[in-house]
N, C-alpha and C positions, 0 to 999 in steps of 0.2 A: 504494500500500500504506500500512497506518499499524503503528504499534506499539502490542501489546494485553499487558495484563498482568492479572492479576485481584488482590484481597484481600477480607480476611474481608467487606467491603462491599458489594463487588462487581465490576464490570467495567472496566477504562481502556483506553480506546483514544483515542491521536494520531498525528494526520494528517502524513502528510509536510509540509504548509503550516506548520504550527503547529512544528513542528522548524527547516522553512527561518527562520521569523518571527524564533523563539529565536536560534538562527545569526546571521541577521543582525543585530542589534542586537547581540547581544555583540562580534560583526568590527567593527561601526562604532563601538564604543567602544574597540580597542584601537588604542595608540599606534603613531603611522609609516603607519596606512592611509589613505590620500585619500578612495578611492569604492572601493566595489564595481559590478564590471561586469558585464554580460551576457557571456554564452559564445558568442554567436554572434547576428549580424545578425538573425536570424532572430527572436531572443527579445526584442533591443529594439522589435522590432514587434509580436510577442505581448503585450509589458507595453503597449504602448499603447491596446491595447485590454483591458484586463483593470482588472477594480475597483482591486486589491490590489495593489499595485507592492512589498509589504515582502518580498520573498523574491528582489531582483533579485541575482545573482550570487550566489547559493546553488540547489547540488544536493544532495535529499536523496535517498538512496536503502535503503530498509528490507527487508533480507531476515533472515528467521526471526527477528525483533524483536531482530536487531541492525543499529545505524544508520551507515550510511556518508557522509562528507558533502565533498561540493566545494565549493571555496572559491574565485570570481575576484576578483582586488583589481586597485588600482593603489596601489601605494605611493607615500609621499614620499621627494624625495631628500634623501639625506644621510642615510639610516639605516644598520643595518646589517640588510641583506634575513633571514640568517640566524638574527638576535634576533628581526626580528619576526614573521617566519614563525613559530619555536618557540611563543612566545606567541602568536598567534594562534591554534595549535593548540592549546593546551594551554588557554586564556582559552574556545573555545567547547566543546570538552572539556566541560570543567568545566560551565557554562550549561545545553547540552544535558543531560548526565546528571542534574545537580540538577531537572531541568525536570521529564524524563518519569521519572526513573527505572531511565532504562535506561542498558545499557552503548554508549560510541560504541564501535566497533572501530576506526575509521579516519577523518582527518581530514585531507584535500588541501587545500593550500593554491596555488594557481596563481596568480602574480605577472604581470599582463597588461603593466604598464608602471609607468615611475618618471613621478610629474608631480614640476616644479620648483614 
């Protein structure tokens, strides 16, 4: 699915790709996160064969052009998980909505592992 909005211009529409892309660069610039991961064995062998590896450990999901998004990390140690989850969420919040325009409703953050 993607998310369509119109104005006096005319039509917008973006891709769930282009929302993961958004997502992910904002998650890799906030502080405390290591990598972001795949959700399942399964996907690190999809990215392997796939052009675009920028959307790894991001799920975007668009119902009635509002965006719902999953988030795999692995954290560093020594933070505090609870700060940086908050900002995490709140840091691609932010990204996504200014991107497309649209409202996020909902923003999972899933903590896979602490690297030292």
């Amino acid at each position: 699915m993607a998310v369509k909005t119109s104005n006096k211009y005319g039509k917008i529409t973006v891709s769930d790709e282009a929302v993961a892309m958004c997502a992910c660069r904002a998650a890799s610039e906030c502080y405390g996160v290591v990598e972001l991961v795949s959700r399942r064995f399964t996907d690190s062998l999809a990215s392997l064969f796939k052009q675009n590896g920028n959307t790894k450990g991001i799920r975007v999901t668009t119902v009635d052009n509002k965006i719902f998004i999953d988030i795999f990390v692995i954290l560093k140690q020594g933070v505090l998980v609870d700060a940086v989850t908050e900002s995490l969420r709140s840091v691609v919040t932010y990204s996504v909505e200014s991107f497309t325009g649209m409202r996020v409703m909902q923003v999972n953050v899933n903590v896979v592992g602490i690297k030292v």
